[in-house]
TORPA-4810 file (N, C-alpha, C, O; in nm, 3 decimals):
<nodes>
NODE_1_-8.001_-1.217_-2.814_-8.136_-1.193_-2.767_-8.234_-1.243_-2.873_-8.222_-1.233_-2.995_X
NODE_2_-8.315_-1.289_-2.817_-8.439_-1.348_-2.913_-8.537_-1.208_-2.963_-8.569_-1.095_-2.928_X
NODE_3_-8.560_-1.325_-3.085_-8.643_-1.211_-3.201_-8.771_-1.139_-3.041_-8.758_-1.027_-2.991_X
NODE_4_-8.860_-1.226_-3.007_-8.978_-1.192_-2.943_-8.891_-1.138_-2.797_-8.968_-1.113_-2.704_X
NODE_5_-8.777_-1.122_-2.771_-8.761_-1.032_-2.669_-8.724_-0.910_-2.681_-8.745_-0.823_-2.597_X
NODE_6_-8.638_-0.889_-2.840_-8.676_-0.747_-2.862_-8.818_-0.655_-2.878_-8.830_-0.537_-2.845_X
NODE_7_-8.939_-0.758_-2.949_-9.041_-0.714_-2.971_-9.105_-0.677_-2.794_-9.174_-0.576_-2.788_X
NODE_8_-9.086_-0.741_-2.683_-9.133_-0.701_-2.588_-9.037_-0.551_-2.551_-9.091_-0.442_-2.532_X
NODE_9_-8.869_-0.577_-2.546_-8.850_-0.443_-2.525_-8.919_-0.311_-2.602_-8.953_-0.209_-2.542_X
NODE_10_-8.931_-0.330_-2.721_-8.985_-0.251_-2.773_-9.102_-0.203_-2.731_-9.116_-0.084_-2.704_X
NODE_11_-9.192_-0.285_-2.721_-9.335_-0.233_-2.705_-9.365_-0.213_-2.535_-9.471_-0.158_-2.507_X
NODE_12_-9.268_-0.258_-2.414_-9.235_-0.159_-2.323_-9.217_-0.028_-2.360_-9.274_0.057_-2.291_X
NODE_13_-9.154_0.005_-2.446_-9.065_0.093_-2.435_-9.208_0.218_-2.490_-9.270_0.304_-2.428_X
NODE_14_-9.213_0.184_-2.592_-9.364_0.236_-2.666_-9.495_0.214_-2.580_-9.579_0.288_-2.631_X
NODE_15_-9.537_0.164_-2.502_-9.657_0.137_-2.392_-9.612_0.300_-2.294_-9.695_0.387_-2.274_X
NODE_16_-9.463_0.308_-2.247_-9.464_0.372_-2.147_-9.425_0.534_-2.221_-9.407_0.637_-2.157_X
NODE_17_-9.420_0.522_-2.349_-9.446_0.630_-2.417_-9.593_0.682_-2.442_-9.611_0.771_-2.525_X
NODE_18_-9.676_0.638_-2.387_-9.783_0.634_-2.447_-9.885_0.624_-2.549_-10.001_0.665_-2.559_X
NODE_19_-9.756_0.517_-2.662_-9.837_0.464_-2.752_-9.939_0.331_-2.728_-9.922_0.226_-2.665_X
NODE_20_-10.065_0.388_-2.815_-10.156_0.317_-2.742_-10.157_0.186_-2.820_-10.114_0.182_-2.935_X
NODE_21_-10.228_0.029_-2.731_-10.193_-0.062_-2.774_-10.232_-0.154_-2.909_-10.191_-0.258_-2.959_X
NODE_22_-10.370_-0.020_-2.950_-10.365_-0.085_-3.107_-10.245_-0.058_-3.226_-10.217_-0.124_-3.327_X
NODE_23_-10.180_0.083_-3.164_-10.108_0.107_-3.279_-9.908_-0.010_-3.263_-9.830_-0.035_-3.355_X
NODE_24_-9.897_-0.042_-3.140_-9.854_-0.131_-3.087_-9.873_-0.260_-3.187_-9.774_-0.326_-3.219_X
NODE_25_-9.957_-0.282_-3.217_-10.050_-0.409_-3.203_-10.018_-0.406_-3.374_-9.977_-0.509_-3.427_X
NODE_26_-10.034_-0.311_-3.436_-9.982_-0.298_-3.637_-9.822_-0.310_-3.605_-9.751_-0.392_-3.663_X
NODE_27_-9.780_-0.225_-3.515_-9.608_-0.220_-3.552_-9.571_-0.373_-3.509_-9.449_-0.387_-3.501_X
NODE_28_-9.617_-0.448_-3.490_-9.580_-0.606_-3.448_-9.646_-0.691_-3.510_-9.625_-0.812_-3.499_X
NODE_29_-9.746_-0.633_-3.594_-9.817_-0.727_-3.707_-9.890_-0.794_-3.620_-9.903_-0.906_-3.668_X
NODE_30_-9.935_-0.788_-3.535_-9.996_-0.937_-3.452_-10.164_-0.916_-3.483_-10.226_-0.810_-3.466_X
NODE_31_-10.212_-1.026_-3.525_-10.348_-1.032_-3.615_-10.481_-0.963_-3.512_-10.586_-0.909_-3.547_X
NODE_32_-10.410_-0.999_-3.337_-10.520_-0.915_-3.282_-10.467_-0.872_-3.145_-10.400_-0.943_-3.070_X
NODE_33_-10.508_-0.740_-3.122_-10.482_-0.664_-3.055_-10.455_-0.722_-2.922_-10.347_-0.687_-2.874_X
NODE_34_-10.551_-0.830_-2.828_-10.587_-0.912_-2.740_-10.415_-0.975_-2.701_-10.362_-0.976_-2.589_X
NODE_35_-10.358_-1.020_-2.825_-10.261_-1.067_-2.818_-10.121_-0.974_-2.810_-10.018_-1.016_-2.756_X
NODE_36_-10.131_-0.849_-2.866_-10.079_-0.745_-2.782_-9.996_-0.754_-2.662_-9.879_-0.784_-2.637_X
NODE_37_-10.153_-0.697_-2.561_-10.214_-0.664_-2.452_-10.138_-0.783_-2.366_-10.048_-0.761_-2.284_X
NODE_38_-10.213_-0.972_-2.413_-10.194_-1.064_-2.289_-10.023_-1.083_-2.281_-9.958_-1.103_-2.179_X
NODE_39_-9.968_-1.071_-2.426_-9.803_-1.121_-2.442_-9.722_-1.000_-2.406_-9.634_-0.989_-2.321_X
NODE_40_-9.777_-0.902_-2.500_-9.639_-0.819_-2.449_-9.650_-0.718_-2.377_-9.548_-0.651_-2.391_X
NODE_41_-9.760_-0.647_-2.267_-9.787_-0.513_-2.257_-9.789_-0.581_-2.103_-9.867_-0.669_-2.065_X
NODE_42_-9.715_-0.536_-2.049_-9.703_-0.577_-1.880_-9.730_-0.410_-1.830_-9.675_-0.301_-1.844_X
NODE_43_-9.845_-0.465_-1.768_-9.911_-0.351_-1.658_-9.807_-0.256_-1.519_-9.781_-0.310_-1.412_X
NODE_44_-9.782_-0.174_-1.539_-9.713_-0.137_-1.431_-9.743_-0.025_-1.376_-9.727_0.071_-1.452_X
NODE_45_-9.792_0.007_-1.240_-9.859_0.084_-1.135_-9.812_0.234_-1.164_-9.729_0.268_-1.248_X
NODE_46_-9.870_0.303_-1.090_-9.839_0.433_-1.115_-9.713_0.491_-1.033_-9.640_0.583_-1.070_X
NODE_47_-9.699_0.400_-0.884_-9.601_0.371_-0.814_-9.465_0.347_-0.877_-9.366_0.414_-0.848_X
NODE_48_-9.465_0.248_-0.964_-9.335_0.164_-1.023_-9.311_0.274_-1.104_-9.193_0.305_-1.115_X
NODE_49_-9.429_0.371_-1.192_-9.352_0.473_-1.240_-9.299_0.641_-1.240_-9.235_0.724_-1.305_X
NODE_50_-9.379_0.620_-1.119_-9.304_0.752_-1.036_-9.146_0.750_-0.986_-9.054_0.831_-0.977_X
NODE_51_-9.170_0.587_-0.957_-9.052_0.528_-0.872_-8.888_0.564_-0.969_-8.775_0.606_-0.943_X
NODE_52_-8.958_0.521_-1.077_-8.831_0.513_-1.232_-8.776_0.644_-1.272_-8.663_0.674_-1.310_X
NODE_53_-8.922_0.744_-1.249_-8.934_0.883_-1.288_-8.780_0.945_-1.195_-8.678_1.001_-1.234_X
NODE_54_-8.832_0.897_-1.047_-8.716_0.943_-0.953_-8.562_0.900_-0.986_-8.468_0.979_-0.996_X
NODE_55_-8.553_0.757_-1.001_-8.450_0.695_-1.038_-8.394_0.790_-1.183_-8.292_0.859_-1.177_X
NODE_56_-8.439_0.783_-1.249_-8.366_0.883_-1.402_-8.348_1.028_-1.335_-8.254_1.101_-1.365_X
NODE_57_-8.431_1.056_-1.259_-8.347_1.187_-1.307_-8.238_1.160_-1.172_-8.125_1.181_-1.214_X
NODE_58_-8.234_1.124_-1.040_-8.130_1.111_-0.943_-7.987_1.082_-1.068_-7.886_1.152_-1.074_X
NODE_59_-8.018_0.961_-1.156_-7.911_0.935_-1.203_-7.875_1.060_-1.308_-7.756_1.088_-1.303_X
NODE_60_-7.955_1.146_-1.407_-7.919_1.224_-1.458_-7.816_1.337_-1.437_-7.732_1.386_-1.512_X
NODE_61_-7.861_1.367_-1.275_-7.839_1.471_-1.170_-7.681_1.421_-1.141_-7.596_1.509_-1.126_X
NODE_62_-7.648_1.303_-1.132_-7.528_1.237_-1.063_-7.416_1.252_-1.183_-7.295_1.278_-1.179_X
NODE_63_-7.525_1.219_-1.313_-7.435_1.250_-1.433_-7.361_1.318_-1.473_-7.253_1.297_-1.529_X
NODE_64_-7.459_1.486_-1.426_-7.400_1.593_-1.474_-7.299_1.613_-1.381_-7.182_1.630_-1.413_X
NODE_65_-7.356_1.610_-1.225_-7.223_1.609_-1.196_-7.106_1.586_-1.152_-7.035_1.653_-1.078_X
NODE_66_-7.086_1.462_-1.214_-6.978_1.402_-1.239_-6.889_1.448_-1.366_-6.766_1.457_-1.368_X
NODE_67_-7.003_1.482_-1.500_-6.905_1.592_-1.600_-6.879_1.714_-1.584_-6.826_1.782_-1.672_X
NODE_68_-6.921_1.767_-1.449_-6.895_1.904_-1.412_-6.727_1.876_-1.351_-6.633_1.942_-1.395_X
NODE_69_-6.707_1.762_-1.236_-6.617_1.777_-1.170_-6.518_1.698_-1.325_-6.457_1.803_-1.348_X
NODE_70_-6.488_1.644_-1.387_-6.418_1.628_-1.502_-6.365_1.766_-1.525_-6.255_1.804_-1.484_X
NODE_71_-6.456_1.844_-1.598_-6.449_1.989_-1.649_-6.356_2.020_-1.539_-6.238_1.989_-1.557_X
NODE_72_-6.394_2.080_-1.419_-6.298_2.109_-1.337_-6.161_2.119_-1.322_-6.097_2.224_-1.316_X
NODE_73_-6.113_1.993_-1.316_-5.980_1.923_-1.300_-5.901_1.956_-1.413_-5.782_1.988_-1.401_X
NODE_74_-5.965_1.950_-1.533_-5.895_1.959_-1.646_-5.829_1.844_-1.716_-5.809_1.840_-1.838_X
NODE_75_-5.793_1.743_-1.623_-5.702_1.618_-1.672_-5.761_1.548_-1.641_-5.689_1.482_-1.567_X
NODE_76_-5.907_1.481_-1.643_-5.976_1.381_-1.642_-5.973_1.286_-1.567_-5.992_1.165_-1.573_X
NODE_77_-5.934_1.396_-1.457_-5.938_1.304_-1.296_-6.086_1.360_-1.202_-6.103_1.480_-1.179_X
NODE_78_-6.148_1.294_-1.172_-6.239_1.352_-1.093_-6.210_1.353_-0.975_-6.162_1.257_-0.914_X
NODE_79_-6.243_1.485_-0.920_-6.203_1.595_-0.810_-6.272_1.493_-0.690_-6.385_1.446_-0.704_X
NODE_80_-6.186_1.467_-0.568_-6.235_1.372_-0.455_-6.246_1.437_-0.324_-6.131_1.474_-0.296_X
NODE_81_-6.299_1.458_-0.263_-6.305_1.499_-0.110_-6.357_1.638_-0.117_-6.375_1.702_-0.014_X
</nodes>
């Protein structure tokens, strides 16, 4: 992976944390904020993140239990039907 595609995962990752994009903008050294914003800070609706909100936890939910039915069985077969 390229140097500037970790810097975008990153500052996804930090945008949707709600770090805001000047402090963004020091952790990437980039001389101005503008450049931030146009390169790495992709806008995404309130939709797309409700949407994700749902998606994590469905998958969280599926997670657990799937280590519930593990637990179960005892021999690390998951329980079917």
């Amino acid at each position: 992976m390229e140097a500037n595609s970790w810097d975008r995962l990153l500052t996804e990752s930090e945008n949707r944390l709600g770090c805001p994009p000047k402090d963004i903008q020091v952790i990437l050294r980039h001389s101005n904020v503008k450049i931030t914003e146009d390169y790495y800070i992709k806008p995404v609706g309130k939709d797309a993140v409700a949407t994700m909100e749902k998606l994590e936890q469905e998958l969280d939910e599926q997670s657990a239990a799937h280590a519930a039915q593990l637990l179960q069985n005892g021999d690390g077969t998951v329980k079917t039907g």
